[in-house]
C-alpha positions in Angstrom: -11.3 -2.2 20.4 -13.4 -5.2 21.0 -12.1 -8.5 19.4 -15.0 -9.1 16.8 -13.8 -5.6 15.3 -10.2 -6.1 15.5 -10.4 -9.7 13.7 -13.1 -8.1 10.9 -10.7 -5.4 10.4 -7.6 -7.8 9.9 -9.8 -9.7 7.4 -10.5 -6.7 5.7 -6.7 -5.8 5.3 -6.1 -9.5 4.0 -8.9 -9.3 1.8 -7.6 -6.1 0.0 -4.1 -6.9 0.4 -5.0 -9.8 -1.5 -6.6 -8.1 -4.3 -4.2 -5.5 -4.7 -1.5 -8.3 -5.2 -3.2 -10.3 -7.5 -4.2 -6.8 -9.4 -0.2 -6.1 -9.8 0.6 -9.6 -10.8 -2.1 -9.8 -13.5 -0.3 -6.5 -15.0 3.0 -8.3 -14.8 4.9 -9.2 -18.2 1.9 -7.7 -20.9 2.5 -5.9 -23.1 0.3 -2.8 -23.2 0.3 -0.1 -26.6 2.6 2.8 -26.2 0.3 5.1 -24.6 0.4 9.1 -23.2 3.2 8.3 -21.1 5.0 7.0 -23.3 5.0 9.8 -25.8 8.4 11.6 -26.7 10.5 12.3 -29.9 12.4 9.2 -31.2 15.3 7.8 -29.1 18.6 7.1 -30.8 21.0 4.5 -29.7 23.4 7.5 -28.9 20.8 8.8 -26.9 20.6 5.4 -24.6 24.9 5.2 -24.5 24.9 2.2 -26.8 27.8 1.8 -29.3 25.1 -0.7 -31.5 22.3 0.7 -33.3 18.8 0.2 -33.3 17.2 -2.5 -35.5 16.0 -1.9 -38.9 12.6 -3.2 -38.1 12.1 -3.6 -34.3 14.1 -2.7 -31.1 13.6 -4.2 -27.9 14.9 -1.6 -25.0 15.0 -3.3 -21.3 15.8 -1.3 -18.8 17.9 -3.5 -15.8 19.8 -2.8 -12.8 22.8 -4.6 -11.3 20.7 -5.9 -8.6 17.4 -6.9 -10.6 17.4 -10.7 -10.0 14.8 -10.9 -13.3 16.7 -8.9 -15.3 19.3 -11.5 -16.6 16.7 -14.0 -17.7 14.2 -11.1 -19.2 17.8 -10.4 -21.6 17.9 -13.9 -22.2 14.2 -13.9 -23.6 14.7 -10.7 -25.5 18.5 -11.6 -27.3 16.6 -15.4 -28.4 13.3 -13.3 -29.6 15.8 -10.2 -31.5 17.9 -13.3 -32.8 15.1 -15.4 -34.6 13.3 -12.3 -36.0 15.3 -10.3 -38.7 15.5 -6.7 -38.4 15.2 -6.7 -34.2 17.9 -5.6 -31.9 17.8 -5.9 -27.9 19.7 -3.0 -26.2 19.7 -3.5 -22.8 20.2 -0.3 -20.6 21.3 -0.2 -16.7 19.3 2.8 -14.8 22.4 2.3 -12.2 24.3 4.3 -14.5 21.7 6.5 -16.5 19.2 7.7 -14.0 18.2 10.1 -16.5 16.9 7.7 -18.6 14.1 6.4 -16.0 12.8 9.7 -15.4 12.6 10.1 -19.5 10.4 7.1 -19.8 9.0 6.8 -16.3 10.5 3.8 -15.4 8.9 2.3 -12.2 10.2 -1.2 -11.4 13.0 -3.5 -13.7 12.9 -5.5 -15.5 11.0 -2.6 -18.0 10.6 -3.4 -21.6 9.9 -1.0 -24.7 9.1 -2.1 -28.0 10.6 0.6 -30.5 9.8 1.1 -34.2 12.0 1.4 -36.7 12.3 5.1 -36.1 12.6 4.8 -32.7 9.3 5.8 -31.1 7.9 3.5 -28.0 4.6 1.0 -29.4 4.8 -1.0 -26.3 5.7 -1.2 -22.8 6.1 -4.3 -20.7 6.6 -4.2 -17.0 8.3 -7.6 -15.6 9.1 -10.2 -17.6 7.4 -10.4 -21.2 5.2 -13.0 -22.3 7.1 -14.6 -25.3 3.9 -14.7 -27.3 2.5 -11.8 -26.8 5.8 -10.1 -27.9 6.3 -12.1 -30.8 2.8 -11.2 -31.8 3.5 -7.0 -31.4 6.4 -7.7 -33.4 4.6 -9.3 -36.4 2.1 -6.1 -36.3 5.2 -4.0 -36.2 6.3 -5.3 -39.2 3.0 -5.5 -41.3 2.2 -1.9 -40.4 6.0 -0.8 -41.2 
């Protein structure tokens, strides 16, 4: 390979290496409406091996693992957001110890955030960490809606 090809075809990797990353980090922390994927019957907090129950307006579900290095501040966000809204509970689950549970939901990368109704069902899914507003915002919809 001739050097004019092999330095066209490094910029071409950076180039699109470059895009892809800034693609992916665009998606990080928003919240996106419970789609297809996220379609099942209701969860129960029996269901997700917690001994509290799910909030009477709002549950916040974050799926962690032991060695997630966002995962302790995401529950710091979450128990401050469930603590000033009435109603709102944060469960946090570790997939270390229920596997099961990121096959149910297709869980792809922690921190993982779902936004349950009152009855349980996913409304909203956020992948990293949440942006505060944007959460506080579903949540107010939640509520007017339920």
């Amino acid at each position: 390979m001739n050097p004019a090809a092999a330095l066209l075809l490094i910029v071409l990797l950076v180039a699109a290496t470059t895009g892809l990353g800034l693609f992916w980090r665009r998606r990080q922390g928003r919240l996106t409406a419970g789609s297809g994927r996220d379609a099942c019957e209701p969860v129960t907090a029996a269901q997700l091996g917690s001994a509290a129950s799910l909030g009477q307006q709002a549950t916040l579900l974050q799926f962690s693992t032991e060695f997630c290095s966002r995962c302790p501040g995401t529950a710091v966000l979450l128990r401050g957001v469930a603590g000033e809204r009435p109603g709102v509970a944060h469960l946090d689950v570790d997939l270390t110890h229920r596997a099961d549970l990121s096959q149910r939901f297709k869980i792809l990368q922690t921190p993982t955030t779902l936004v349950l109704d009152r009855d349980g069902r996913v409304r909203a899914r956020v992948g990293g960490v949440p942006n505060r507003a944007a959460l506080l915002a579903h949540l107010d919809d939640l509520s007017r809606v339920g």
